[in-house]
N, C-alpha and C positions, 0 to 999 in steps of 0.2 A: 271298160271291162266290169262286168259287173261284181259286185262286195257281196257275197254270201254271208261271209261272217262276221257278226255284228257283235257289237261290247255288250255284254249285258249287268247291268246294276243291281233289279229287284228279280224274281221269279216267284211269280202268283201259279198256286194250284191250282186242281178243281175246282175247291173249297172257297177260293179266293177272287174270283173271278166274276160274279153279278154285277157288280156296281162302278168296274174297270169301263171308262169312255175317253179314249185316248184323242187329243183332239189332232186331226191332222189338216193342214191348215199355213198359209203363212201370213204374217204379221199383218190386221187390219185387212185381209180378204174372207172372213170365212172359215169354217171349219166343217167336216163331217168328223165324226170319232168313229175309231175302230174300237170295239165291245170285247169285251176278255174274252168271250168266245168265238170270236174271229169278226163278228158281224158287222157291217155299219150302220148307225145309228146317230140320231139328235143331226141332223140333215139341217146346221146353223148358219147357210151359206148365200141368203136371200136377207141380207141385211135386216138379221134381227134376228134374236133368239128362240130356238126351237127347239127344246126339251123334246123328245118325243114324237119328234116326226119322222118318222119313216115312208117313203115313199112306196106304192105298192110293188110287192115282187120284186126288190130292188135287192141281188144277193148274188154271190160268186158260187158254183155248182162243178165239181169232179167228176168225172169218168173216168175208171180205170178198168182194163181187160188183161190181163194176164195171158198169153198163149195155152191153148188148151181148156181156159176157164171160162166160166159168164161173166160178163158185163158188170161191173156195180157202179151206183151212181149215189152221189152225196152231196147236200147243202155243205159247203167250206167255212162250216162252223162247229162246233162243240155243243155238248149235248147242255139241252134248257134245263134250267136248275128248278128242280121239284118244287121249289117255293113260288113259280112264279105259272105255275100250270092254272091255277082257278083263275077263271072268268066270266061273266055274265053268261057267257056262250061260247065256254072253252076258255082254251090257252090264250092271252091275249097276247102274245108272242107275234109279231109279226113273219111268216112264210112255217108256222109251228107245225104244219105238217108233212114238212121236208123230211127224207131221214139225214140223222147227222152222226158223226165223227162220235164217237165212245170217249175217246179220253181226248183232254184237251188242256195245256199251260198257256200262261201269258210270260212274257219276259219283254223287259221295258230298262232304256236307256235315253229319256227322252232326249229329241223328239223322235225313238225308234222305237216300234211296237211291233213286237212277233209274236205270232200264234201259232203254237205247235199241235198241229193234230194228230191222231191216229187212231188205226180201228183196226181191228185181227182181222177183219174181214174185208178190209182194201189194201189192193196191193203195193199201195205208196205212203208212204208217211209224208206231210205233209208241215211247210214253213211256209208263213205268210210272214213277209218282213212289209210294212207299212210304214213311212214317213212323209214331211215334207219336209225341205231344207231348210237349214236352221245354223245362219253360220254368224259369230260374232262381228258385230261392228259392218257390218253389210247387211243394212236393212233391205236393200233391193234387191237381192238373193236370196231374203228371211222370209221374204213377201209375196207368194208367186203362188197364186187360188189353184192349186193343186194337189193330190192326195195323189202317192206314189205307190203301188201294192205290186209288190213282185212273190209269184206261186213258186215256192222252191218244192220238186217235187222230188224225192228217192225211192227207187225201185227197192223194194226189200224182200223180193223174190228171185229165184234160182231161174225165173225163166222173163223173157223179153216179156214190158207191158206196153201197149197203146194207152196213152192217158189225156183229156181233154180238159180245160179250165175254161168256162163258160162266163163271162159277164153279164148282170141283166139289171137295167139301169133302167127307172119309168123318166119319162120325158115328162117333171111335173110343171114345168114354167107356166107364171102364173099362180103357185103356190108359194107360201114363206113359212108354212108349220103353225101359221096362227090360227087360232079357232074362230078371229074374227071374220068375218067377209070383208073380202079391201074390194072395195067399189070401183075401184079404179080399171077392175079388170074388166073388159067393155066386152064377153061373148057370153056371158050370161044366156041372152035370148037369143044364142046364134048359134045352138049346140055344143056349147063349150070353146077351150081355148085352142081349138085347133091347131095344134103343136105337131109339128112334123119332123121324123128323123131320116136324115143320110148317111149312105155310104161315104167316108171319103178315105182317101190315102194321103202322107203325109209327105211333103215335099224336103225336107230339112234333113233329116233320118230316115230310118225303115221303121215301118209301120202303117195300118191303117185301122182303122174304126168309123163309130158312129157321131155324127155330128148332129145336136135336139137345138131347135128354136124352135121360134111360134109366129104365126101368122093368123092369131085370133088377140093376144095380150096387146093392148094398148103400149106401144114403144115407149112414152115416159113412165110407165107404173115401176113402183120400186120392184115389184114380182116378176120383170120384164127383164130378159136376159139369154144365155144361150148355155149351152152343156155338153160337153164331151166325153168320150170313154173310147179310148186307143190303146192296142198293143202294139209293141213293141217289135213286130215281125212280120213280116210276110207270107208266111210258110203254114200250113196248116188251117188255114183263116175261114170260117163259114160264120155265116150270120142272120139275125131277122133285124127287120129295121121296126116291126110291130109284133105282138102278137094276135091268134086270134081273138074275134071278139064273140067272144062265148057266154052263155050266163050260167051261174050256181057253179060257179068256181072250173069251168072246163077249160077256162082261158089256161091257167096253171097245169091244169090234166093234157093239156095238147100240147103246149112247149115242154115235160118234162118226156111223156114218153117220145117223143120226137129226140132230145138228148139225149135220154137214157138208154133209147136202144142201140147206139153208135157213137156216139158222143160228138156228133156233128149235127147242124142245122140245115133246116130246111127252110126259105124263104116264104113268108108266109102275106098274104093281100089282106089288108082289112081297113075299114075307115074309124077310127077312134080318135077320142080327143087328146087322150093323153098316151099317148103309143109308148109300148113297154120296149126298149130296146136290146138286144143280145148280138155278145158277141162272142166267139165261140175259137180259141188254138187248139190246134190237135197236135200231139207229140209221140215221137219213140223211145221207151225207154231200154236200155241194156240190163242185164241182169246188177245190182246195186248201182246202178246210175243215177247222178242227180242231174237235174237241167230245171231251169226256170225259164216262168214266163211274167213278163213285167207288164203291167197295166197301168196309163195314165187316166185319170178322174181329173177333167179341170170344169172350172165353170168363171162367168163374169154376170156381172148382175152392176152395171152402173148406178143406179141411180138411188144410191142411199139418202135418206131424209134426216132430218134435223131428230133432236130428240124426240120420243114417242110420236104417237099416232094420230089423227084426228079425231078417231075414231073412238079412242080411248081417253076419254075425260080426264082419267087420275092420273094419265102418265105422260099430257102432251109437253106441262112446263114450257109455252111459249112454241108450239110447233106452227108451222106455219099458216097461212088463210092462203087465198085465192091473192090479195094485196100483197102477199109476203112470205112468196114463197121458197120452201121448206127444204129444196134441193140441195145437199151441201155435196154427193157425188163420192165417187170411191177412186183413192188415188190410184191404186192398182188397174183401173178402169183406163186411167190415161199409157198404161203404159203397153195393153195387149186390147187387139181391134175388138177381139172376142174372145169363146174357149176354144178355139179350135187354133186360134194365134199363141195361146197359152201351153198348147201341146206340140205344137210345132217345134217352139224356142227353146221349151223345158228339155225334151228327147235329144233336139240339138246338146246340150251343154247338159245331160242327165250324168253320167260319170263324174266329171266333174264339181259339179253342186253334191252328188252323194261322197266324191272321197272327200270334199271341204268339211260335211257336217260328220263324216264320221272322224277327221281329222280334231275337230272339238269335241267331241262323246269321248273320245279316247283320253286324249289333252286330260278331260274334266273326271271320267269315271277311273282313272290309272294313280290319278294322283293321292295324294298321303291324306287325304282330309277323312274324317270319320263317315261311315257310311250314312248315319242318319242324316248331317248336314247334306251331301251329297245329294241325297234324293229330297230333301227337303229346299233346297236351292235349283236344281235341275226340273224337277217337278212341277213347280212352280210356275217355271217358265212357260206352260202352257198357256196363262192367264193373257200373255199375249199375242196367241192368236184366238183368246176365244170373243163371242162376240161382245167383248168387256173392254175389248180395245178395238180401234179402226182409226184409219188414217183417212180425212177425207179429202176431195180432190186438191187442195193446195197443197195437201203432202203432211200438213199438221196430223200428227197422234192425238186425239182425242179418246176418253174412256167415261163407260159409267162407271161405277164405285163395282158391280158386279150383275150379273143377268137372272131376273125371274126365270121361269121356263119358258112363257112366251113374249115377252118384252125386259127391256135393260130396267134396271132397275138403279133409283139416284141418280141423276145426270149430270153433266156441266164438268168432268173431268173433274170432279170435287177435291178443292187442295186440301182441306183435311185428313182426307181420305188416303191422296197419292201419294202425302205425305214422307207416309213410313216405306215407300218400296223402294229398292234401289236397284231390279237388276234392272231395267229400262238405261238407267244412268252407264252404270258399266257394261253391258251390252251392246249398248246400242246411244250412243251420246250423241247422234246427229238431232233422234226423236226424242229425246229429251230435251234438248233445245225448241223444238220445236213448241212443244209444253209449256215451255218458258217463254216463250213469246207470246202466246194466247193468253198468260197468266201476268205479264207485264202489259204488253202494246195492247191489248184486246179488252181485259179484264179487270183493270187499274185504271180507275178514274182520274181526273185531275185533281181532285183533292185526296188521294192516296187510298182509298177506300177499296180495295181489291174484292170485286165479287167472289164467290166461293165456287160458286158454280157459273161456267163461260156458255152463255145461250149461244145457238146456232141456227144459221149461219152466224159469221163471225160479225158480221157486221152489227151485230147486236146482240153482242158480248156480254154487256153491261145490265143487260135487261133484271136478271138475279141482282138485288138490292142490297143484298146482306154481305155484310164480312164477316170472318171466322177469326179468331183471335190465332189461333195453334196454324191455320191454315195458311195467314199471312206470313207471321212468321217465317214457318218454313217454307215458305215459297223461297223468300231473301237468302236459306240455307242453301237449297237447292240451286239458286244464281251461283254462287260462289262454287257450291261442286260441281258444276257444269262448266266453267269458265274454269276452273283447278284442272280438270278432268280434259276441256279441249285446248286451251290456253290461246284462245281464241278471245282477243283483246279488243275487236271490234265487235262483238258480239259483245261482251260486258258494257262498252260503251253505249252501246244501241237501247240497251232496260236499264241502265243505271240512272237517267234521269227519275224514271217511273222505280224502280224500286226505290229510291230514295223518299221519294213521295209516300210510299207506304210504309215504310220504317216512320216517318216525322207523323205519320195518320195516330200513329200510339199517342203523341203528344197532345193533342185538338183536344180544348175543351169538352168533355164527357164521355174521349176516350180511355185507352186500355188502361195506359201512363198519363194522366192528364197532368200531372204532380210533376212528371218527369224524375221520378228516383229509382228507376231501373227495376221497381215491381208494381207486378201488373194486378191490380185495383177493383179497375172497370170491370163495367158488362162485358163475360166473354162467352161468345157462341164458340161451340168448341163440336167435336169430333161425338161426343156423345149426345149429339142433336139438343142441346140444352144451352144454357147460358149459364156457367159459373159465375157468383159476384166474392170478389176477396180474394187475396194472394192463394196461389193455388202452385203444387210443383210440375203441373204436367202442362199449364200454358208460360209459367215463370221459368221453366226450362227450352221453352224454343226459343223465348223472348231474347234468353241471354244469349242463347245460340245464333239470333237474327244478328244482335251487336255486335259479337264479335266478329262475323261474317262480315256487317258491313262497314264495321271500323277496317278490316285487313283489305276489302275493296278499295275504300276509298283513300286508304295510304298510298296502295298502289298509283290509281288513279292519280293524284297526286305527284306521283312521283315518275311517275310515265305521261308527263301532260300531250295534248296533241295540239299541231300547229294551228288550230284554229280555238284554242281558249279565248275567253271573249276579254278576260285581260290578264295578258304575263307577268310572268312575277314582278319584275320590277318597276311598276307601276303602281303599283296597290299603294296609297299616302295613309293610309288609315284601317284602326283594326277592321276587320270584316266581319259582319254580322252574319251570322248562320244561317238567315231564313234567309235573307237577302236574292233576290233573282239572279240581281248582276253579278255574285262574288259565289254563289252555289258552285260554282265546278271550276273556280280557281285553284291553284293549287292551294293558297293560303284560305280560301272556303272548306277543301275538301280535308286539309288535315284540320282547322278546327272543329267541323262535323266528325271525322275520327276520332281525336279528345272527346267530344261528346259521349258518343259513343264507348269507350271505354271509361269513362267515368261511369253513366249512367250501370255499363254491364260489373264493374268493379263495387257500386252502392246497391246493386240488383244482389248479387250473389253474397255479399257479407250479411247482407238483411235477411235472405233464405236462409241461409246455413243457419244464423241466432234465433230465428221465427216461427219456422218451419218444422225444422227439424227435432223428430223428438225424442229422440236417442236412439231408437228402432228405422222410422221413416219419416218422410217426407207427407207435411200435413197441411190442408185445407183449410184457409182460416177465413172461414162465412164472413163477408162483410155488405151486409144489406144497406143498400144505398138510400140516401134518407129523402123524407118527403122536401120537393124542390131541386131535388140534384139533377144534374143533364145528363144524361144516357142518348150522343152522339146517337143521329138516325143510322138505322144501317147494321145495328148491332144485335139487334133482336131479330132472332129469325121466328119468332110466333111460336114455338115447341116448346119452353120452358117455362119459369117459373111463369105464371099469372098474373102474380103480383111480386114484384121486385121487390119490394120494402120487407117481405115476411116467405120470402123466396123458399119453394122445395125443389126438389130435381139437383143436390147438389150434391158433391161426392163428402166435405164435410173431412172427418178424420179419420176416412178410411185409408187403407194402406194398398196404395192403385197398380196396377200390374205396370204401366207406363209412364211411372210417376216421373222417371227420367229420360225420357221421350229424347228430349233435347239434347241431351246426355250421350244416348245414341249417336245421333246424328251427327254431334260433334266429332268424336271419335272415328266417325266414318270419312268425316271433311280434314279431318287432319287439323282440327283446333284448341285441342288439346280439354283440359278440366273446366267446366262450369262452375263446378260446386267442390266444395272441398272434397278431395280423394277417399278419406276415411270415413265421410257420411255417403257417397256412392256406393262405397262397396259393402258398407252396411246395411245400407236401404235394399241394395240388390240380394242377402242375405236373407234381409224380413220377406219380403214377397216370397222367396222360396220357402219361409218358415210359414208365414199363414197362408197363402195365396194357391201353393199346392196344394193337391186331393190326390188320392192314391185309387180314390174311388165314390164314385156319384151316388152308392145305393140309396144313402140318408140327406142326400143336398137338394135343399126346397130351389126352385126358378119360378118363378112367377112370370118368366118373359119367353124367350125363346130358348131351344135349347140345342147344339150343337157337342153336348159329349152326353152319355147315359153311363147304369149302370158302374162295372168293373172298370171302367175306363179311366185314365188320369188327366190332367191340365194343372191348368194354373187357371185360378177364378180370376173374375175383372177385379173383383175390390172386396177385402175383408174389415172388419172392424173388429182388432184383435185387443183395443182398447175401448172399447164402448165408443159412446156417443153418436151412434151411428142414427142419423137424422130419418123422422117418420118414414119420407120418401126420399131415397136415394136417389141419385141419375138412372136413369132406365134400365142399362143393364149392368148394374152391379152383381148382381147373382146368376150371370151368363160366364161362357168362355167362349172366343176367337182368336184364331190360330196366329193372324197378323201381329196383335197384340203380345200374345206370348213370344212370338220372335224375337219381340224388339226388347221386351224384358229377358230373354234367353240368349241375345249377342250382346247386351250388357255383362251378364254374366261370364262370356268369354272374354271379355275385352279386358275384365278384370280379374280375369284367370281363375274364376269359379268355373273350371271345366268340368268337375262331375254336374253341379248343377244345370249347367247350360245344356250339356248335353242328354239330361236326365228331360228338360222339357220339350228339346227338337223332338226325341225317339219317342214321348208322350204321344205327339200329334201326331208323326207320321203312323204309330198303332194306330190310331181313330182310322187312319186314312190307307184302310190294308184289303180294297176292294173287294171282301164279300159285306162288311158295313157301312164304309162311302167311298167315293173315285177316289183313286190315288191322284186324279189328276187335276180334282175341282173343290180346294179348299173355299166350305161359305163361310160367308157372314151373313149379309144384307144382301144376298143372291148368289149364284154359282160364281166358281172364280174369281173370287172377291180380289179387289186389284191391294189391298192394305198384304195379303196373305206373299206377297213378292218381299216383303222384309227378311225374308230367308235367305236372300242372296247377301246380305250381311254378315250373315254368319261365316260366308268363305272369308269377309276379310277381316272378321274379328281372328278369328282360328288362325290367319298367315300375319295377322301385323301388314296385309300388304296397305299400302298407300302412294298415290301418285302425285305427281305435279305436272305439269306439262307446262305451268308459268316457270317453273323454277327448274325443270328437266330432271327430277328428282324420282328415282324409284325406291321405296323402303320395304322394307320384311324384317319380321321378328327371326330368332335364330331357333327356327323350329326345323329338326333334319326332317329329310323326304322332298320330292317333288311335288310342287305347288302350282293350282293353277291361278293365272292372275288375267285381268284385263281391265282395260280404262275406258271402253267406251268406244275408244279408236283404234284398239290393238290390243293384242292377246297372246298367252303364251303359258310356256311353264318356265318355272324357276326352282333349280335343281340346288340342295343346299348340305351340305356334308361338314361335320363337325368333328376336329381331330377329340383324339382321346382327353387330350388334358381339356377340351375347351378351349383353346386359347388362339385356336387358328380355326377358318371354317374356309373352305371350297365353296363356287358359286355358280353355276352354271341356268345363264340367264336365253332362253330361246324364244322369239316371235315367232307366233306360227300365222298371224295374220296381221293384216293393219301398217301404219305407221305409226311410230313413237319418235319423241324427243327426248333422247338421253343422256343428262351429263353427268350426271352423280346415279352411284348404286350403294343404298346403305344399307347395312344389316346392323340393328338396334344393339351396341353393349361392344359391336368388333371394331367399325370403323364404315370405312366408305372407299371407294374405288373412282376414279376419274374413265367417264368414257369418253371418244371424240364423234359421238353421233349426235349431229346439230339438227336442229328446226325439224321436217318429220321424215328423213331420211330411215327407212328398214334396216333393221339390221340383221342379215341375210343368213349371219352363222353363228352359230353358239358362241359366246362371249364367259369365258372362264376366269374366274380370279380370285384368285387368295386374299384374304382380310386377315 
C-alpha cells in the first residue's frame, strides 16, 4: 500500500531552496539528487562524480484539465530563483523555458525528499515524495541504484480533472558528466553511441516503462551500462521511446505541444544517438481527490575502476596500465543482471523497503534528541551514498575522503580521514568490517607500517608508502569498536596478528614511540597533511586510545585462547619475551604485551597531563629532531616541513578544535578517561572560549574558506596565548564541520550541553539550502566523509553504549525515547523517571536486526538481567523497573 505520509524534520521555503541536492541513491551505487525545486540534477551514477550534469530534456511534466476548462501544462518543478537567470546566452538552467509551479517547499527526513508544488492556475497541488531505502543494519536493502519518485496529486477543485505525469529521461550511456573525453567509448567516428530505447512491461508486479542500453559503447568502458524509467501501472500508459530529431530546439517544441494538448503521447520514429525517452500515466481525478503515480529510475553501470582516471594526471595515484588493470567493479553489479532486473525486484518488494525506511525516519525523527543533532546525524548520512563511498565488487566499502565536482577527491579510504565518522560503524557494522580488513589484511605491512591510503585493486594495497600517525592509531580503535559492536571473535582474531604489528610499528627505531614511554615523539604525518615533530595532544590522544584498545583486545584474547595456540599454557618453562614469534599469541605473550600496554598508556597520559597541559589547554611542544636522528621510512609523506631540523607547518601552542580527538573516540568505544577528567572538560571549555566566532566579518583565511560573513563556527586553531609559530599547519585559520563535531560530542559527553549544542545548530545554519546543501557538508570536496562524526552526537546525548562481547546495553538516565543501534540492530529505548528519581521505567524495543542481550544498565539506577542469548531478536517490548 502505498505511505502518503511521510515524517518530516526540516521544511525549507522559497527562499530556502537553490543549493538543496538531495541525493537519492543507495549505499556504493550511485546517486541522482532531487533539487529544492523538484528537479533532478548532479546525474553521479556512472561511477564518478558529476557536479552538474544534467542530461538533456531529462524532467517530469503535468497535465491537468479541469471539466469545463483548458488544458494547462507544467515542468514538475518550482519556479528558478532570480539569481541564477544570467547566462552567457540566457538562463543557464537546464529545460529553463518550461513554465513552472509559482510556489514551491522542500521538506526533508532523510533519506525522504518532498516537493510541494502549487499554482492558482493548476487544478492540482502537487507532492513529489522522492527516496531510496535506507534501512539500518541491512546494507543490501540500503544499496539498490534506484531513485523512487511517487506524483501525489489533489484535485482542489469543485469539478472532476483529467491529469497526466509525463517522464522524460535522455538515454545518455556512454556519458559519466566528465568534461574529459573517455576514449574508451569506441563510436566516435560511427555517429555516435547509438543507444537505443524499449518498451517493456514488468513481469514481477504491474507496471511497464522504457528500457535505454547502447549498442555503440564499448561493453568494458566504465560509461557502459543500461537505464530504466517504469511506472507503476498499467492504466493510462502512452509513450515515446525517442523524440523528434529536430534542430533550434524544435525537438522540445514537438514533444511539449504533443503533451500539452492532451496530456498523452504520440509515438514518434527518428534515428538519434542519444534518444530522449517518455513516458507518459494519464489519470481521473474526483472533485478533492488525491491519487498517486509512482515511478521507478534505476540504472547499472558495472564497471567501476580503481582510483582516478588515466586520463587525468593529478588524480590517477596508481590507476591502472594496460599491464595492470584498473577494474575493481561495482558490487551492486553482482547482484542485479541489469536496470531493468533492478526494477523488477525493487516494485516486487516496494511496500515493504518503503514501510522499513520509514519504519527508521520515524524510530529516529520521533525521538527526544534535539532537533539540531537530529538533522545533523540523519543528514549526514547521505555521504554514504554519495560518490564518496562505493563498494566494489568483493563487497568491501571503499571511500575517498570526499568528491570534486568532477572526480573523487583524496583516495585510498584514507584512515586519517575515516577516522572521526562513526555512523558507518553503527549503521551498518558489516561495512565497517569490511574497512577493517583492507586496513589490516590489505594495507599493513609485515613490518606494521599501515599505508594511509589502500591503492586499488586490492592486490596492491600497499603501493601508498606512507603511514599516518593519528590514522594508525585509530585504525587499532576502530578494531576494538567493530569487534565490541559485532562480538565477532573470529573476526578479531583474523586482524589481530597484523593490528598488533602496527601498534609495536610505534616502537621501531625512528618511530612515533621509539623511547617506548607512551608519548609520541617522532615524525607524525597526521590529518592536516603535514608532519607534526614533539609531543602533540591530538596524535598523543589516539595513541593512548590505540593502548588501551589494544591492552583490552589482547586480555581478552588471552583469556579466550583457541584450540590451536602454538603453545598452551602449561608448557611455557620460561618468562616470555614480548617480541618473540613463538610466544606472541600465548596467552602468557598476550597478557605481557597487555602490561605493556598499559604501562606504556598509564607513563603516556601522567606525562600529558604534567607537559602539555597548560591550565587552559592542551599544548604542542615542538621538538625538532636533531642532525643524525632516524626518521623511520614511511613517515614523511612529502607535504611538510622541508626541513625537519628547523620544521614549520606545525600547530605549536595553539589551542586545536580536536586536541582531544582520542578523547572522543574513547568515549564512543566504551573506554572510559585518557587524560585526567578535569583537564578534558577544561580544554573542552577553552576551545569554546577562543575557538568560537559569533561572526566572520573581521577573520583573515588565507586558505580556503567554508564559513563567511554573519555566520558562526568554531576556528581549527587559535593562539589565545601567543607564540603562535611563522607558519602554522595549513589550515589553522579555516573551519570544518567534521572537526567541529568531534569537538562539539566532547562537549556533550561532558555535559557542556549549551556549548555543544550551540556548535551542531552553528553548522547546520551554514547548511540551510539557500547558502549550501543541507545535504553535502565540504571539506576537501563535497560530502566530506570526516563530516559523519555527527552520528556521535546521538550517543554522546543518550550515554547509549553496547557490547555485544559482554551482552551489555547502557543509557544515561535521560527521560524520553531514544534511538539507539549497534551496527547489527536498532531500536528505540523508552526511559521514564519517577518523581523522586529514584525509580526509572525502561522500555527497550528492536525494530530491526539481531542483538545479544544480557544485561540493561541505566547509569546511577542499576541494571536488569535479560535471558536473550547469542543473536536471538527480541520480538516484544522488554519493560523493567530499575
Amino acid at each position: 500500500m502505498q505511505q502518503l505520509n511521510w515524517p518530516v524534520l526540516t521544511r525549507y521555503d522559497q527562499d530556502h531552496l537553490t543549493r538543496i541536492a538531495l541525493p537519492i541513491g543507495g549505499i556504493g551505487t550511485g546517486t541522482v539528487a532531487l533539487g529544492g525545486r523538484g528537479d533532478l540534477r548532479d546525474w553521479e551514477v556512472v561511477n564518478r562524480p558529476a557536479k552538474g550534469f544534467n542530461p538533456k530534456h531529462t524532467f517530469f511534466a503535468l497535465y491537468a484539465r479541469a471539466t469545463g476548462k483548458p488544458g494547462v501544462a507544467r515542468c514538475l518543478e518550482g519556479a528558478i530563483d532570480p539569481r541564477d537567470y544570467e547566462g552567457a546566452f540566457g538562463c543557464p538552467i537546464p529545460n529553463h523555458g518550461l513554465p513552472r509551479f509559482r510556489r514551491c517547499a522542500f521538506e526533508a527526513a532523510y533519506p525522504l525528499g518532498q516537493v510541494v508544488l502549487s499554482d492558482p492556475d493548476v487544478p492540482v497541488k502537487v507532492r513529489l515524495q522522492a527516496f531510496n531505502p535506507f534501512i539500518p543494519c541491512d546494507a543490501e536493502r540500503s544499496g539498490i541504484p534506484v531513485a523512487i519518485l511517487r506524483f501525489v496529486l489533489t484535485n482542489r477543485t469543485d469539478r472532476r480533472v483529467v491529469a497526466a505525469v509525463c517522464g522524460n529521461l535522455e538515454n545518455f550511456i556512454g556519458q559519466d558528466g566528465s568534461v574529459v573525453a573517455d576514449h574508451r567509448i569506441n563510436a566516435g567516428d560511427r555517429g555516435g553511441a547509438r543507444n537505443v530505447n524499449e518498451m517493456r512491461t514488468l513481469k514481477r508486479a504491474t507496471g511497464c516503462g522504457l528500457f535505454m542500453h547502447s549498442q555503440g559503447v564499448e561493453p568494458s568502458a566504465e560509461q557502459w551500462g543500461t537505464l530504466a524509467l517504469v511506472a507503476l501501472t498499467m492504466r493510462g500508459i502512452t509513450h515515446r521511446t525517442t523524440w523528434a530529431d529536430l534542430s533550434w530546439g524544435d525537438s522540445l517544441l514537438d514533444y511539449w505541444e504533443d503533451f500539452s494538448a492532451d496530456g498523452a503521447l504520440e509515438e514518434c520514429q527518428a534515428e538519434v544517438n542519444h534518444p530522449i525517452g517518455s513516458l507518459c500515466v494519464t489519470l481521473s481525478l474526483k472533485p478533492g481527490e488525491t491519487r498517486a503515480i509512482t515511478f521507478l529510475l534505476a540504472w547499472h553501470f558495472p564497471h567501476r575502476r580503481g582510483w582516478g582516471l588515466r586520463n587525468e594526471p593529478s588524480l590517477t595515484y596508481g590507476a591502472g596500465t594496460r599491464d595492470q588493470p584498473d577494474r575493481v567493479g561495482n558490487y551492486y553489479a553482482t547482484r542485479y543482471a541489469d536496470a531493468w532486473d533492478v526494477v523488477e525486484r525493487t516494485a516486487a518488494q516496494l511496500a515493504e523497503l518503503e514501510n522499513d525506511t520509514l519504519t527508521f525516519v520515524n524510530a529516529f525523527v520521533q525521538s527526544d534528541l534535539p532537533a539540531p543533532i537530529k538533522e545533523a546525524a540523519l543528514y549526514n548520512l547521505s555521504t554514504l551514498r554519495s560518490q564518496t563511498a562505493f563498494r566494489i565488487e568483493s563487497g568491501h566499502l571503499m571511500g575517498w575522503e570526499g568528491c570534486g565536482d568532477k572526480a573523487g577527491c583524496c583516495f585510498g579510504s584514507c584512515t586519517h580521514v575515516w577516522n572521526y565518522e562513526q555512523a558507518t560503524a553503527f549503521l551498518f557494522g558489516d561495512l565497517a568490517k569490511t574497512m577493517r580488513e583492507v586496513e589490516f589484511k590489505r594495507a599493513t605491512r609485515s613490518d606494521g607500517l599501515m599505508c594511509f591510503r589502500a591503492d586499488l585493486p586490492l592486490d596492491r594495497a600497499t603501493t601508498w608508502i606512507h603511514a599516518a600517525a593519528d590514522g594508525q592509531m585509530g585504525c587499532l580503535m576502530k578494531l576494538y569498536r567493530e569487534w565490541q559492536l559485532s562480538g565477532d571473535d573470529d573476526f578479531l582474531r583474523a586482524l589481530w596478528p597484523q593490528a598488533r604489528r602496527a601498534l609495536e610499528f610505534c616502537w621501531r627505531p625512528g618511530g612515533w614511540d621509539a623511547d617506548e614511554d607512551g608519548v609520541m615523539e617522532g615524525c607524525q604525518h597526521n590529518t592536516m597533511d603535514v608532519e607534526y615533530y614533539g609531543p602533540n595532544p591530538q596524535m598523543g590522544t589516539w595513541y593512548l586510545g590505540a593502548l588501551r584498545a589494544m591492552e583490552a583486545m589482547a586480555r581478552y584474547l588471552a583469556e579466550h585462547p583457541t584450540h590451536d595456540s602454538p603453545l598452551p599454557s602449561g608448557e611455557v618453562s620460561r618468562e616470555p619475551e614480548v617480541g618473540s614469534d613463538a610466544m606472541r599469541d600465548t596467552p602468557e605473550g598476550l597478557i605481557a604485551f597487555a602490561d605493556k600496554c598499559r604501562r606504556l598508556f598509564e607513563q603516556g597520559r601522567a606525562w600529558m597531563d604534567a607537559h602539555l597541559f597548560n591550565g587552559e589547554y592542551y599544548e604542542h611542544e615542538i621538538r625538532p629532531p636533531q642532525p643524525g636522528d632516524l626518521i623511520l621510512e614511511g613517515l614523511r609523506a612529502g607535504m611538510g616541513a622541508a626541513t625537519p631540523q628547523e620544521p614549520e607547518l606545525q600547530l605549536g601552542a595553539g589551542c586545536l578544535v580536536d586536541q582531544l580527538v582520542g578523547q572522543y573516540f574513547a568515549h564512543v568505544c566504551g573506554l572510559g578517561y585518557l587524560l585526567d577528567p578535569r583537564h578534558v572538560r577544561k580544554a573542552l571549555r577553552a576551545i569554546m572560549k577562543y575557538n568560537f566566532r559569533r561572526s566572520f566579518h573581521d577573520h583573515f583565511n588565507h586558505l580556503r574558506s567554508f564559513v563567511l560573513g554573519d555566520e558562526s563556527a568554531l576556528l581549527m586553531a587559535t593562539y589565545p596565548k601567543g607564540r603562535r609559530p611563522k607558519r602554522p599547519f595549513p589550515y589553522f585559520n579555516e573551519v570544518m564541520t567534521g572537526f567541529e563535531y568531534t569537538a562539539a560530542v566532547g562537549m556533550l559527553y561532558e555535559r557542556q550541553i549549551e556549548n555543544g549544542l550551540k556548535v551542531i545548530a552553528a553548522i547546520r545554519a551554514r547548511y540551510d539550502g539557500a547558502k549550501r546543501n543541507p545535504f553535502d557538508e565540504a571539506e576537501c570536496g563535497h560530502h566530506y566523509a570526516r563530516a559523519m562524526a555527527s552520528w556521535a552526537a546521538v550517543l554522546a546525548w543518550t550515554g547509549f553504549h553496547y557490547s555485544a562481547v559482554d551482552g551489555v546495553m547502557t543509557f544515561d538516565p535521560i527521560e524520553g525515547t531514544h534511538f539507539w543501534s549497534t551496527g547489527h540492530a536498532w531500536g528505540t529505548c523508552t526511559i521514564r523517571l519517577a518523581k523522586h528519581r529514584a525509580e526509572a521505567n525502561v522500555t527497550l524495543e528492536i525494530l530491526g536486526g539481531n542483538v545479544k542481550l544480557h544485561r540493561f544498565v541505566l547509569r546511577g539506577f542499576g541494571e536488569a538481567a535479560f535471558d536473550h542469548h547469542e543473536a536471538t531478536p527480541i520480538a516484544v517490548s522488554s519493560t523493567t523497573n530499575l
